[in-house]
N, C-alpha and C positions, 0 to 999 in steps of 0.2 A: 324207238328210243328217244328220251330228252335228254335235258341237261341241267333241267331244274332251276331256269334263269326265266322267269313270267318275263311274256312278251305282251301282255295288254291284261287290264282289268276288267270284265266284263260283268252281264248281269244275267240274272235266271228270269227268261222272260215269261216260260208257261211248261206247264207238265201235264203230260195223258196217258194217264192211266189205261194199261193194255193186256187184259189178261192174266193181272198179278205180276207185272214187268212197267216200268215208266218209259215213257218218249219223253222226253225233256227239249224243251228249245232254249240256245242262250243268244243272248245281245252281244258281239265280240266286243262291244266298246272302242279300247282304244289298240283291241289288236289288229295286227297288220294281219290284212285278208285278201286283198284284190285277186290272189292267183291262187284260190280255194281251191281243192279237186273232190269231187265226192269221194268217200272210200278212205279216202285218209286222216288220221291220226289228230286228235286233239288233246291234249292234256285240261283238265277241267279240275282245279285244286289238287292238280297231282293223279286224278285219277284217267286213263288214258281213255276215249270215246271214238267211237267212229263215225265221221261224218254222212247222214245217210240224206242228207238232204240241206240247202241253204239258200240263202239270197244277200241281198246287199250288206247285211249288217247283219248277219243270224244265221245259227244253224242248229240240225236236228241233230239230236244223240239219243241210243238205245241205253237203257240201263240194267241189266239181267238183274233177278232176285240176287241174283251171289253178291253182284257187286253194290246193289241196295243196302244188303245187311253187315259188308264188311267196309263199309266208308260212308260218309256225312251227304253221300249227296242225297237220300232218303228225305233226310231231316231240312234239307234246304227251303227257307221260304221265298214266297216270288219274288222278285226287287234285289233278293241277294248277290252280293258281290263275289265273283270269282277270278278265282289265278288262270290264266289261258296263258299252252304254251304249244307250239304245232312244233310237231316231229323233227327233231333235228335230221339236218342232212350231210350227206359223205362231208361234206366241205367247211362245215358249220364251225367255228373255234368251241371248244368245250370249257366254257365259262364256269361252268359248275362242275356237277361229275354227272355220273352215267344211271341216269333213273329212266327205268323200265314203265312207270303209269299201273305199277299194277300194285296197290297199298296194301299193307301188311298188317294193319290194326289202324284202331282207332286210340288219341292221347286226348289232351286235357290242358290249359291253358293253368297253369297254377297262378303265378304271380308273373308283374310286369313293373322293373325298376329302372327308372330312370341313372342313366351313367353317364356322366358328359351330356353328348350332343345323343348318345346312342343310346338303346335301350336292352336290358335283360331281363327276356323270356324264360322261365321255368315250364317246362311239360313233365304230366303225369305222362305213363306208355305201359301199355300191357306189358306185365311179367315176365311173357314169351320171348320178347321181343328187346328187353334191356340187356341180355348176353350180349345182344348186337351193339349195343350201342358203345363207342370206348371214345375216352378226352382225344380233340385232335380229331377225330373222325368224321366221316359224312353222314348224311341226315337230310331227310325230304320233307319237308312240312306243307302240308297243302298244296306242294308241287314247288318249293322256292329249296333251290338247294342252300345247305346254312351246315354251318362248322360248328361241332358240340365242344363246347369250354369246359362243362363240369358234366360228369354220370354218375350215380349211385344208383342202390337198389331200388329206388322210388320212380325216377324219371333224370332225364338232361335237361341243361341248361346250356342255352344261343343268345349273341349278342346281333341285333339288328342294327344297322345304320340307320340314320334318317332315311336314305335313297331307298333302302329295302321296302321301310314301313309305308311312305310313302305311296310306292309304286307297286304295291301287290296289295291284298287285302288284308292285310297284318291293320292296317287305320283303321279297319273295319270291328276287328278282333277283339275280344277283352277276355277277363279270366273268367273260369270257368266252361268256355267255349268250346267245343268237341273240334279237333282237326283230324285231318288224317296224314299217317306215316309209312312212309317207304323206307326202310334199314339201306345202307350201302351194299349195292348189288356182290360188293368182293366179300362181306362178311358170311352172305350166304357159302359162297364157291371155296372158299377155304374149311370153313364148318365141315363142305361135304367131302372134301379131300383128305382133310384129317383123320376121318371116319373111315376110309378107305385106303386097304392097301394098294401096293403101285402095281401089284399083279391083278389087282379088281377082282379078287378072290379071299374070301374067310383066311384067315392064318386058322392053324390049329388049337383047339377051345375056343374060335370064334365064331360057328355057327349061327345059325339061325337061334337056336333053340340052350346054347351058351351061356 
């Protein structure tokens, strides 16, 4: 689990192609690494990796076809900036909310307005996936947890701070740009409890075949 708070910006330093599956290696940049463990947990724009190998400043990640074709790391080119953020722990303050690493579609950067000091992002989001989304709510983008200000049927709207832009790869970003989305882990678990009686049994006319 994370929490959707990037802990360093890093970069995409090489990809090898294996079988119709990628090894990807990334530069951690400015994340805190000294006490790496193989086997554990990285978030990489949101999307969750397992460490299968590293050294001082770098580590290896596997990328299965599934998770190729359902998030942006496919399309990454080398030099590319990313959001890194290692596995929260028992003790960790939960700065954000509770993001899983496992992305649920791919959005759309629409437009970027200047407000103040701060800025507002509009994303396109798959169809699927805008039930989820409601004003007030949580929301994953690239791995940065952010608060949705406006939803309709097209896509949501988030306001970034300086510090955010800053500090994750949102400087990088412009319209038009593909990110990927994680919905708030509680939208699902209600979805599926409303669906379900509390005896975890069909009521009568609700069959399968109903």
């Amino acid at each position: 689990m994370f929490t959707g708070i990037i802990e360093g910006v890093g970069r995409l330093a090489a990809r090898e192609p294996l079988g119709g599956d990628v090894r990807f290696t990334f530069h951690v940049g400015s994340l805190p690494f000294d006490d790496v463990r193989l086997g554990e947990s990285i978030a990489v724009n949101g999307v969750c990796l397992t460490v299968i190998a590293f050294d001082g400043d770098s580590f290896r990640a596997d990328a299965s076809t599934e998770t190729l074709g359902l998030t942006t790391l496919g399309e990454l080119v080398i030099g590319a900036a990313i959001n890194l953020e290692r596995a929260m722990r028992p003790s960790d303050r939960l700065g954000g909310h509770l993001v899983s690493g496992h992305v649920d579609g791919i959005g759309k950067v629409l437009s970027v307005i200047d407000d103040a000091r701060a800025q507002r992002w509009r994303f396109a989001a798959p169809q699927a996936l805008l039930k989820y989304i409601a004003k007030k709510g949580s929301i994953c983008v690239d791995g940065v947890s952010l608060t949705v200000n406006e939803a309709d049927d097209e896509g949501f709207e988030v306001a970034l701070i300086p510090h955010t832009v800053a500090h994750t790869r949102f400087v990088h970003t412009g319209v038009g740009d593909a990110v990927n989305l994680e919905i708030d882990l509680v939208a699902r678990y209600v979805e599926k409890l409303i669906g379900m009686p509390a005896n975890g049994r069909h009521l009568p006319g609700q069959g399968a075949n109903a």
